[in-house]
N, C-alpha and C positions, 0 to 999 in steps of 0.2 A: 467241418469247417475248413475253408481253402480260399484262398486267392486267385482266381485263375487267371491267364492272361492271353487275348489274341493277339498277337504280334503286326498280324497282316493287318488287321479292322482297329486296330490300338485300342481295344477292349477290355477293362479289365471288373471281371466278377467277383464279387464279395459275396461269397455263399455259406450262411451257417446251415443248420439243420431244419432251420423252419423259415430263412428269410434270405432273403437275394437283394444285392446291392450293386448296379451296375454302372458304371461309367465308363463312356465313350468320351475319345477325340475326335473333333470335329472341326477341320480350318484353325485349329492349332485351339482352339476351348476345349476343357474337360465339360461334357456334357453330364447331369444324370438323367442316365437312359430307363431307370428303372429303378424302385424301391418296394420292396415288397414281398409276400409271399415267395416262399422258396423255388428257384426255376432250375432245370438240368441245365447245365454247362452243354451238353450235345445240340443243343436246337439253335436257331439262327439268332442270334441275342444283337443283332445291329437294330438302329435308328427304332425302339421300343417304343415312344411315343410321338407326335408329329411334330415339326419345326425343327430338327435336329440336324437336317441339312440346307436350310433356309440361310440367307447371309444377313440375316435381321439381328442383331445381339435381341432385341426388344422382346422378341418369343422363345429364345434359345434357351433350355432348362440348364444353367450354367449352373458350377460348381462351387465358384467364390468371384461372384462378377463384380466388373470394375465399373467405374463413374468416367462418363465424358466421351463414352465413345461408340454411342447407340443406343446403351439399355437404360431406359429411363424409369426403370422399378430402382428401390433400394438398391444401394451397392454392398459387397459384402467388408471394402474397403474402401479409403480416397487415402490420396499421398498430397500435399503441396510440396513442391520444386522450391529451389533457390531462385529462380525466376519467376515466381508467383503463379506458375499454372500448375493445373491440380489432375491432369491427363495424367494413365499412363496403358498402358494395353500389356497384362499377362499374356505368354503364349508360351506350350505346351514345349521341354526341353527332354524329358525323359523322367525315367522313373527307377526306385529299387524296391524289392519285398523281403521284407526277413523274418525269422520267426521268432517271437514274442515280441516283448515292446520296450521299445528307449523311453528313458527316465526324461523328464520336466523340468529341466533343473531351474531352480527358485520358485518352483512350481509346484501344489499339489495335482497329482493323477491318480487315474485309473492303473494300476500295476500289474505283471506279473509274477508269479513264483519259478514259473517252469515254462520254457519257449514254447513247449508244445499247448497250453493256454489262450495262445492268440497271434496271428500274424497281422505284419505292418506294411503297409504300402503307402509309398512315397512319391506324387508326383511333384516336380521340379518346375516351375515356371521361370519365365525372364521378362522382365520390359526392357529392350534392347538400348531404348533411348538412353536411359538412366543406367542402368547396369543392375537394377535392383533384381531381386534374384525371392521365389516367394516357393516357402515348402507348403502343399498338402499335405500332413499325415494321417493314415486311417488306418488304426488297428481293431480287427475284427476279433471278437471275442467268444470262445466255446457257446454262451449263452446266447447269442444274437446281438448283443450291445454292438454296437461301433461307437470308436471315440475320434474326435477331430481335433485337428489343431492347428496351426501356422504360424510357421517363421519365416521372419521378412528378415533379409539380411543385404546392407548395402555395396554391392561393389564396385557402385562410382565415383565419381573425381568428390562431388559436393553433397551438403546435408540433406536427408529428405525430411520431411515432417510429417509423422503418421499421424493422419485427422479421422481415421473410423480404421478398426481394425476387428471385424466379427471373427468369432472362432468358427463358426459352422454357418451356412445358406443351401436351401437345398430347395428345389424348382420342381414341382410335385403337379403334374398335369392332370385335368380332368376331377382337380379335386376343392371343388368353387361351393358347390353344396354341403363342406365340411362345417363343421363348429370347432370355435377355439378352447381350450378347455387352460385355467391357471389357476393358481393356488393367489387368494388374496385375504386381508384383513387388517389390523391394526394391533396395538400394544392390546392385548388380554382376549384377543379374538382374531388370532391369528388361522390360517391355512386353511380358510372358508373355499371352496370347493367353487369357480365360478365357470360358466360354460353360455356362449355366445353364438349365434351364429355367423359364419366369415358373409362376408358379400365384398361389392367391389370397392376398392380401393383399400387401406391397410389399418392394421388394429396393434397398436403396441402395449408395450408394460417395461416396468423396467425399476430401476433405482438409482436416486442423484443424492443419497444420504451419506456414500462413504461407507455403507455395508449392503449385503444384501437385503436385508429390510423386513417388517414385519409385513409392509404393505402389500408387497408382491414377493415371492419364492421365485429364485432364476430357473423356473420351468415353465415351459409353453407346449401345447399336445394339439394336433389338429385330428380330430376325431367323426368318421360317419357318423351320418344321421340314427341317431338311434343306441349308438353303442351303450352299452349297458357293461357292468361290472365282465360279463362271459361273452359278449359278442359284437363283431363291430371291431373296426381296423383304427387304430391310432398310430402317430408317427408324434414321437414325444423328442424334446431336448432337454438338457438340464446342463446349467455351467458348471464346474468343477473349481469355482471363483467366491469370494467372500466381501466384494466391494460393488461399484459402482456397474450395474448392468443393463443388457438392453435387448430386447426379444420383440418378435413383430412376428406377425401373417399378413402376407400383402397378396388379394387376388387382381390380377391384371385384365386384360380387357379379352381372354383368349380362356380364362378362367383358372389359367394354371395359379398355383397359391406359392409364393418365394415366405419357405419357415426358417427365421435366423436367430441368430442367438451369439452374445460376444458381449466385451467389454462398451458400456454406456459411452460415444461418441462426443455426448454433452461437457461440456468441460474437459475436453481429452484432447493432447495433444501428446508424441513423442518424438526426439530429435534423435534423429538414425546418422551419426558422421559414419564418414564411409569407415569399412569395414566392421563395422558393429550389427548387430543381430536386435530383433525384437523376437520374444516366444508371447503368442496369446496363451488363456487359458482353455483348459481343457474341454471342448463340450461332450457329451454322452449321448448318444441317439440311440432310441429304440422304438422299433416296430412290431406291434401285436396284431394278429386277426383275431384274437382272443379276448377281447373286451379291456377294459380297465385294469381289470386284475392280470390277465397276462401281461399287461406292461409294467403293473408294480411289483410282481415275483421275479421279473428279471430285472429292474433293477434292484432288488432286495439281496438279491443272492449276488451281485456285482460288488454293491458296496458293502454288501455284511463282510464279504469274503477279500476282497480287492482295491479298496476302497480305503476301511478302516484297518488301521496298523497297529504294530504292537502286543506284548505279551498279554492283553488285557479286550483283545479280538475277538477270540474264543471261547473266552475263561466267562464262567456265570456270573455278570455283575451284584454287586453287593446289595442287600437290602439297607437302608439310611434311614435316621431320620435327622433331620437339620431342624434348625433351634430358630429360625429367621419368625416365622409366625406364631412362636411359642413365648418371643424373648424380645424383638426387634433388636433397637440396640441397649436396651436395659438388661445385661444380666452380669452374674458373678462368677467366678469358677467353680462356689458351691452347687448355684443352679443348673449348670452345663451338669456336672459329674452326677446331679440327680436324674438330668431325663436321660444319660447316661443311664445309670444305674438302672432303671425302669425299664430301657430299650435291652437292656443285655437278659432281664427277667423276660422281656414276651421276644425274646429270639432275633435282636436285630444285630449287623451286623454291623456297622458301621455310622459313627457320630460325625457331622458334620458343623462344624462353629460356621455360622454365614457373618455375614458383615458388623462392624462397632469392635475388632478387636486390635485396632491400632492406630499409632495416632493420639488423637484425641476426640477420636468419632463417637459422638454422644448423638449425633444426629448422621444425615448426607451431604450438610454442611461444610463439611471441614476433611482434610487428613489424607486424601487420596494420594498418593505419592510417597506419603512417611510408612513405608510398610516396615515399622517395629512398635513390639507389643506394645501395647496399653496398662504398663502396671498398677493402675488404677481399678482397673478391672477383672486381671491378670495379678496380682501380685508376687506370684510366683514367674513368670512367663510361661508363655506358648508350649514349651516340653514338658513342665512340669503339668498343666493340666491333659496335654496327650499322654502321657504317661500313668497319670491317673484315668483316663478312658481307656487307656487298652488294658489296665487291671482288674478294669471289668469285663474283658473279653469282646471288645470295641475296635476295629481299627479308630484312625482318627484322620478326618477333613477338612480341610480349612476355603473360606472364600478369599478371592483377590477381585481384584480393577485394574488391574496393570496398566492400563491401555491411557486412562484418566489420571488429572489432576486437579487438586482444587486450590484457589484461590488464596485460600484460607487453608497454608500446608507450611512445611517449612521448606519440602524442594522446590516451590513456586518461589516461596521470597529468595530464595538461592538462586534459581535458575527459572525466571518469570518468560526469557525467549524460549524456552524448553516444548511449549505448545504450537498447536498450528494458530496461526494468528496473522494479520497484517500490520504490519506497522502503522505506528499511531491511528488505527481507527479499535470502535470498541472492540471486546471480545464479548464474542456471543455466550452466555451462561445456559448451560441446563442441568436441571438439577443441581445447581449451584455447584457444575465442574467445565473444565476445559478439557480436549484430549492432549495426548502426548504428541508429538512429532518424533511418530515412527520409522520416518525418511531418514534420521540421524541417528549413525553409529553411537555418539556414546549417549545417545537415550535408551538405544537399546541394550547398550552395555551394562547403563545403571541398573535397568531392570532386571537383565541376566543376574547380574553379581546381587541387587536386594533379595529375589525369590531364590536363588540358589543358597542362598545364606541360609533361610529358613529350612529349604528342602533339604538341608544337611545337616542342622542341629535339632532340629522337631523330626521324631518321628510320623511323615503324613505318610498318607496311601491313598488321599482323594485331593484333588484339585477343582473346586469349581470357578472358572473364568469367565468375568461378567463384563459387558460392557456397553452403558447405560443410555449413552446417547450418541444420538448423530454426528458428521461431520460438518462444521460449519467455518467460515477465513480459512476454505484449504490454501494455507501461503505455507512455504516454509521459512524461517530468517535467513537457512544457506543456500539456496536454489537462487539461480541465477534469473534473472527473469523471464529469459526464453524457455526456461523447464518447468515455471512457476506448475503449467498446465497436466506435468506431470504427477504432480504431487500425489492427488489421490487413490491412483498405482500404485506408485511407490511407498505409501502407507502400508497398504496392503503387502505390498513384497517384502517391507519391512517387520510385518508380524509374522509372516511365515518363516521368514529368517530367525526371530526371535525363539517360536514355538517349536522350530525344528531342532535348534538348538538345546532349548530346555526338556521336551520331550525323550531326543537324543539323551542326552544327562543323565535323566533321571526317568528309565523305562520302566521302573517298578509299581510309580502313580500313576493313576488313574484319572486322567482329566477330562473332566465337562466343560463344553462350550456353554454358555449363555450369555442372551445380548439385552435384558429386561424381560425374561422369557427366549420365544424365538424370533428375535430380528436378526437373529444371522444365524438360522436352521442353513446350511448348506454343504455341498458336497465337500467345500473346502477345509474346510470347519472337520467335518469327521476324518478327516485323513489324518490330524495331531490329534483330536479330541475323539474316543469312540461314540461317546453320548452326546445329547443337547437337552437340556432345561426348556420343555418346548413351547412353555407359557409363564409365564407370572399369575395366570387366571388357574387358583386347582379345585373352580367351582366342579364339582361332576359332571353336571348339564351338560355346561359350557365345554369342558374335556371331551364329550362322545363327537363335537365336529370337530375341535383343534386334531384331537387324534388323529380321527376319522380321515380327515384332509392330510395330515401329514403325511400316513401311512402309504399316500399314492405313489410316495418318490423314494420316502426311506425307511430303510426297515425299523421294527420294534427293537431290535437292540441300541436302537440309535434316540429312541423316545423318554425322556423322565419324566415319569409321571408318580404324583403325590398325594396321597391322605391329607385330608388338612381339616382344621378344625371348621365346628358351625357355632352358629352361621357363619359363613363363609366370608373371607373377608374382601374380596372383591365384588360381590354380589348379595350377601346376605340371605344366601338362599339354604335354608337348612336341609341336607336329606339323610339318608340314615348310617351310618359306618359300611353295612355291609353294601350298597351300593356305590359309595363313596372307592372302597376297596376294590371290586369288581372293579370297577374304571382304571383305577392306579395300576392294578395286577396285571394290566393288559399292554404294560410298556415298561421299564425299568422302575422297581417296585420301592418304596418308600414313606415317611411319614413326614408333616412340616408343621406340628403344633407341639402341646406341652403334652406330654406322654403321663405326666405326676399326675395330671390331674385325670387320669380314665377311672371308671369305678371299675368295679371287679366285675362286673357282668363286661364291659365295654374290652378290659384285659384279656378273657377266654378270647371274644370274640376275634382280636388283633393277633394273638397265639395262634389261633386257626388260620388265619390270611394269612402269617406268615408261615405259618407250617407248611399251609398248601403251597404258594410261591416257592417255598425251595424246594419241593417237592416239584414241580411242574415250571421251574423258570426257563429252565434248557428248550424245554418246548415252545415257551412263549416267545422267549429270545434268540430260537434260531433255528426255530419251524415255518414253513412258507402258510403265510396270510393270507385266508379268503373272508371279502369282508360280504359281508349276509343281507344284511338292511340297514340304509344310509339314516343318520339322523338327519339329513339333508332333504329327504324325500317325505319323513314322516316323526311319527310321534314316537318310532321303535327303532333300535339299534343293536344291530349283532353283528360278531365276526369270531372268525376260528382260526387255531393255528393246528398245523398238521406236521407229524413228523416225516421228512424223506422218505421214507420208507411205507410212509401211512397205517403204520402200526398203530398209531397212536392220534389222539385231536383232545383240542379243549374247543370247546362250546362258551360263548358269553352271549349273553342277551338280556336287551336291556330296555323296559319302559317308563317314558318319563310320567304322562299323568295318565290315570285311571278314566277307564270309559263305564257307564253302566251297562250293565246285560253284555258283555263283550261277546261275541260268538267264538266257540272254541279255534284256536290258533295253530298253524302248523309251520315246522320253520326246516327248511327244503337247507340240509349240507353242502358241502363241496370239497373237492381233496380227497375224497377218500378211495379207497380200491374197492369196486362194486361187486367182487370176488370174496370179500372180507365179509364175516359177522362182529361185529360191534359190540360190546357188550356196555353198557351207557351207565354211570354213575352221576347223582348228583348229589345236592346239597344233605335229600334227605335218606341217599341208601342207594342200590341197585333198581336201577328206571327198569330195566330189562336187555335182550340179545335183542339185535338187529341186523337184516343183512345190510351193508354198504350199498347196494343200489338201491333198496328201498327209501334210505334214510336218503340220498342225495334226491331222486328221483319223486317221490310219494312226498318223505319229510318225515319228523315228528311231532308230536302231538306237543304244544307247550303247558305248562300246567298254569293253571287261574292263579291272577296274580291280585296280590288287593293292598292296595292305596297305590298313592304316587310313589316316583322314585324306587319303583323295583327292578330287580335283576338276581338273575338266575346264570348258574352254569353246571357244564357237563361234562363228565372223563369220558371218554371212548377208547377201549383198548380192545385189541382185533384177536379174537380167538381161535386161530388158524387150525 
């Protein structure tokens, strides 16, 4: 990993171990001359692809192109003036490189521990007219990732107005017959797997909800024809943002494809007075010749390692079961302390109380905002029943909504301007709540001082943070009305403010993001929170693509996935525990029904899931991913996790309905060292030894399965 730099040819090479990243100057633009496959710094690395010394902006593979002054694709920014023109022309002023990487401040990033980790290079732009002054930064990372970013900083006389501000645009020649590839869905059927082919003119996605959404995930991949999980070059993005965004492929008329990625445009304005700064959020770019999978094991080991923060990083997250579809909001503290008592008999670690325990929430109705107990339901309060769970050898977990208020609370009738909203016109309702207006200090101060209150007199050690609906009247009451347009930024910057804080605080807990499921699975998101609740749907089925889909971007320690009772209560689909389990097992392991009510056969069987998970969690949650067979593609799904060293792998595999007369099956490994014998255990004993390259190469044989809803798995330990 190096930065290299020619001084004479103003050339500067991003080279890891497997990928080369080059940018020229050119008539004062930073060009990309190159993206790709690893190249030696010794060979002539000028003008890499054609138009690079053309005086056309309109073919120029630019770096972060402007509006207004040739190039008539996407811009990567526009500015409006104090005199209403929207021109302004970057050109190239100099540059620095240092090694590791500066912090984001108000910002989540990609991080280092140790300088030698990753170098940063810094190009410097100016529009002379204005004074505005615009940083590139690209830190190149041990793995191949590069991250991008940009600060605009004003230093002339008058206001500017940022009207698009992308984090990343990259000008990618000769690559017209790609396909777009993006994660899409909706509340219970999220991170559906969607793949396009580009042609001319442009293909976006994005989010205008105020989070990042279940509909679309802030990632976009432009991938050859053909790529498949091991083969096949992608050039992937992802934002390191949890609000309003905005991602395109634009092929031009010359066939090159402009892949960008930044804050959503729509409703976005920011007022830059002179001498103030704007920072965008972070994007992530990665490059595989290695199919799908090599682009989801580097970012897996980015964000597992770099990404996600905190004492609780590393550490084997806890096996749960929460009480939410056991109990809704009907239960008592004697019912809690039983499926308590029941979970501490079949080996679980940790009780979580989900929603209805303050206030007066007997429904979703009412209460969001009043965060103290419900002695109604609680009699005792909130310590007294944590305290009774961990004497059953329990930690204990509680849910919030910080984010919401309802109508129907009594910090509304206190404080009804406290929401985002417009003056005298209606406020939009869902789920019979309003949000908070996060833009304002002492909302977020309330919040700090309510949950800090609890996190000090209750003993928690699980935090789950939900938040249930959209953004809608993004106004603020204190926002002046030329900022009005900031708002829905500044939410965001206002929750990272809040959770940096309470995180900060209190690093002992363990916090999960969730947004009704995963409406806000993102990169942002795991920086405070290591996990995410990746659905509200914990049908099986349904789980083998949510997963499936998810896994592309972020690793398995970052996934909660749950047991939940049949029939199902999103689907009604009954299948059997042990495949219900196999699915759960295979991301942050847990349960979300009534535990009291299993019989004794259904008790061994849940003792065994969890025996085995903690037996084999460290592997699931923090062994590299290769997934086997897509439920995308067919009726069967599998995938493996493999330890570093490849000593070790688990096997899942999984079929939904039964064929007659099936013909014997064979399921072809991956990850493994082909030097290694294997020695394969499954459900029912010792399978047999294998060498490693047969098993990857040849396969193994699966055994006959009968009925619907089956799944099978396998230990592989290497007998050296």
């Amino acid at each position: 990993m190096a930065i290299h730099i020619d001084e004479l040819n103003q050339i500067f090479h991003l080279q890891s171990q497997d990928m080369s990243y080059v940018i020229q100057i050119k008539n004062g633009y930073p060009l990309l001359s190159y993206w790709g496959p690893q190249l030696s710094n010794e060979g002539n690395l000028e003008e890499l692809v054609p138009g690079m010394s053309t005086l056309s902006l309109d073919s120029m593979p630019q770096e972060y192109p402007q509006y207004g002054t040739g190039d008539f694709r996407s811009p990567a920014y526009q500015v409006q003036l104090e005199d209403g023109s929207r021109i302004t022309e970057l050109q190239y002023k100099g540059y620095t490189v240092c090694a590791g990487k500066p912090a984001l401040e108000g910002l989540p990033y990609v991080y280092t521990e140790a300088d030698h980790e990753a170098d940063t290079l810094e190009l410097e732009l100016e529009d002379a007219y204005t004074g505005m002054k615009v940083l590139l930064r690209y830190s190149l990372f041990e793995g191949g990732a590069i991250t991008r970013s940009v600060r605009f900083t004003n230093h002339g006389q008058g206001n500017i107005k940022l009207i698009r501000a992308l984090s990343a645009s990259v000008d990618l020649y000769g690559k017209s017959n790609f396909e777009l590839l993006y994660l899409a869905g909706h509340w219970a059927r999220e991170a559906h797997i969607q793949r396009r082919p580009l042609g001319p003119g442009g293909t976006s996605l994005g989010s205008r909800r105020g989070m990042s959404s279940h509909q679309h995930n802030p990632f976009a991949a432009i991938v050859s024809p053909g790529t498949d999980e091991d083969h096949g070059e992608v050039y992937a993005t992802n934002l390191v943002y949890s609000g309003n965004f905005h991602a395109e492929a634009e092929v031009d008329g010359f066939g090159t494809v402009r892949l960008a990625i930044g804050l959503n445009p729509f409703d976005f304005t920011w007022i830059l007075p002179p001498g103030e700064s704007f920072q965008t959020p972070e994007a992530v770019l990665v490059y595989s010749n290695e199919g799908l999978g090599g682009m989801s094991r580097t970012y897996h080991r980015l964000y597992r390692n770099r990404l996600c923060r905190g004492i609780h990083r590393d550490k084997n997250r806890p096996i749960l079961v929460n009480n939410w579809e056991a109990t809704y909001f009907n239960f008592t503290a004697e019912k809690l302390e039983a499926i308590a008592e029941t979970g501490a008999e079949l080996g679980i670690e940790l009780f979580v109380l989900d929603d209805g325990w303050f206030g007066k929430r007997d429904s979703d109705n009412s209460s969001l905002g009043d965060w103290v107990e419900d002695h109604r339901k609680l009699p005792n309060g909130l310590r007294d029943l944590a305290e009774r769970i961990e004497r059953h050898g329990l930690k204990f977990g509680l849910w919030f909504e910080p984010e919401m208020i309802s109508p129907d609370s009594d910090l509304y009738r206190k404080h009804p301007d406290w929401c985002l909203h417009v003056a005298g016109r209606r406020r939009t309702e869902a789920r019979w709540q309003l949000v908070l207006d996060l833009t304002r200090p002492e909302v977020r101060d309330y919040l700090y001082d309510a949950l800090a209150s609890i996190f000090t007199d209750v003993p928690v050690s699980y935090i789950k943070w939900d938040m249930n609906r959209a953004l809608t009247e993004i106004c603020s009451a204190t926002a002046l009305p030329e900022h009005q347009q900031e708002t829905a930024h500044r939410y965001v910057l206002g929750l990272y403010e809040l959770l940096e804080k309470l995180t900060s605080a209190f690093p002992e807990i363990l916090f999960e993001s969730c947004s009704s499921g995963g409406g806000r699975f993102d990169p942002g998101m795991l920086y405070y929170m290591p996990q995410t609740w990746t659905s509200d749907n914990t049908d099986a089925v349904e789980r083998l693509k949510i997963q499936y889909g998810t896994s592309l971007i972020y690793p398995v320690s970052t996934i909660g996935a749950h047991v939940s009772a049949v029939p199902n209560h999103q689907v009604n689909r009954e299948t059997s525990l042990k495949f219900r389990g196999d699915v759960a097992m295979s991301g942050n392991f847990g349960y979300e029904l009534d535990l009291t009510t299993f019989s004794n056969d259904e008790k061994t069987q849940v003792r065994e899931q969890i025996a085995m998970y903690k037996e084999l969690r460290s592997l699931v949650q923090q062994g590299d991913l290769y997934r086997l067979r897509s439920p995308f593609a067919g009726n069967e799904t599998s995938w493996m996790f493999v330890t570093e060293d490849r000593s070790e792998a688990l096997v899942f595999f999984f079929r939904v309905l039964a064929k007659p007369n099936p013909a014997p099956r064979m399921l072809k490994l991956k990850g493994l060292d082909p030097s290694f014998a294997y020695t394969i255990e499954g459900s029912g004993g010792i399978v047999g030894t294998y060498g490693g390259d047969r098993l990857m190469h040849a396969g193994m044989i699966l055994p006959q399965l009968a009925g619907d809803y089956c799944s099978v798995w396998f230990k592989l330990i290497a007998t050296l």
